[in-house]
Steps between C-alpha positions, in 0.01 A plus 500: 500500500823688479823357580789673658835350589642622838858544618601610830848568672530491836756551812629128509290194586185610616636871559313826441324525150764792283294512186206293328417540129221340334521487077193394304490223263366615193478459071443862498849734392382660817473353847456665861792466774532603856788543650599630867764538728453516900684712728740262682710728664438398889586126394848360538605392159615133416869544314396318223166662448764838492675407272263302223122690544615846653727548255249498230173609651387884382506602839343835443168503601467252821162462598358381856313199513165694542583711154608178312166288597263797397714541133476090508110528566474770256619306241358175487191689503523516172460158434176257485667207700916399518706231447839520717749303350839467691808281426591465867232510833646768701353737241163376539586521864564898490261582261273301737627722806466787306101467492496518894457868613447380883269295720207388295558735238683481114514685183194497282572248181363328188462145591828320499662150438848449487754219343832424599748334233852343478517523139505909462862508591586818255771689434525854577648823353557618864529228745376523832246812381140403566361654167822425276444126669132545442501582150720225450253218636258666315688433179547144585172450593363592148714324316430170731084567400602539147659136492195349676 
């Protein structure tokens, strides 16, 4: 079972997902990482969300939610089953959301479990960026299994 730490930033409490990344936990030098940004540009944006996510998100290649679930469905395909480990529930809530293409019908994946903890509280080279907040918890994460 692979496990990959998720991050998401979103408009505000419960506002429109803005980007998702997902970063592989890994022993390897080498470790696979998704990371997309929607297109958010009919959606009133909260001031603070402005100033502290927009402000550091790529911005360049702002995909509809119907591009970002088939590149998120391509690639967990490439793994056996997945682990989704989040430090806070809302991410498990989008990546959740995220499966659901419409009535009665999601993206294909691997099986899935996922795991929600407090104590993955990382730091992060660029705040408020899903991957850069990602790769962070991913850090933390392995150094927490290498204590236990």
């Amino acid at each position: 079972m692979s496990t990959l730490v998720i991050d998401c930033e979103f408009n505000s409490y419960k506002g429109k997902l803005l980007s998702m990344a997902l970063v592989e936990v890994s022993n390897k030098d080498e470790h696979q990482e998704f990371y997309r940004e929607l297109d958010f540009s009919t959606e009133p944006i909260n001031d603070w969300v402005e100033e502290n996510v927009l402000s550091v998100m790529e911005r360049d290649n702002l995909l509809t939610i119907f591009e970002f679930q088939a590149e998120l469905q391509s690639f967990l395909s490439q793994f056996e089953s997945v682990h989704i480990l989040a430090d806070w529930p809302e991410d498990i809530m989008y990546f959740c959301e995220a499966l659901i293409t419409g009535p009665g019908e999601r993206i294909n994946t691997p099986p899935l479990t996922m795991e929600v903890r407090r104590d993955l509280d990382a730091d992060s080279k660029i705040p408020h960026h899903a991957l850069w907040d990602a790769r962070g918890i991913a850090e933390l994460y392995e150094t927490l299994i290498e204590e236990e």
